[in-house]
C-alpha positions, 0 to 999 in steps of 0.5 A: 877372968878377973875384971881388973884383968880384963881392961890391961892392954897386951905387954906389947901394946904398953907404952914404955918410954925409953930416954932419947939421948942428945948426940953428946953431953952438954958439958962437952958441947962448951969445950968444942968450937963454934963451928963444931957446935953449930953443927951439933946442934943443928944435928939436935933440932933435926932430931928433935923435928923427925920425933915431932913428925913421928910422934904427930904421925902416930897420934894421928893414927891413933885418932883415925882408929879411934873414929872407926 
């Protein structure tokens, strides 16, 4: 085995970041009332707080594995 080869992590293993889509458009956000939009947003900074959490977890595992 070649050693550029040798270094390549598992395809299962790479990281592949995909677009994490707000729950709708902004220009559609502007069009709706203020109640709505509130809602909405509220719905994106929760969003936004569990893919924190979830992130700061995996890195956290990730470290620990590391330590070993």
């Amino acid at each position: 085995m070649s050693a550029s080869f040798e270094n390549e992590l598992p395809s299962v293993l790479r990281w592949r970041p995909g677009i994490i889509y707000d729950p709708v458009p902004e220009w559609w956000m502007r069009e709706i009332e203020a109640e709505l939009q509130k809602e909405l947003v509220a719905i994106r900074l929760e969003t936004a707080q569990k893919m924190l959490q979830v992130q700061a977890e995996g890195l956290a595992a990730a470290a620990k594995t590391l330590r070993r």
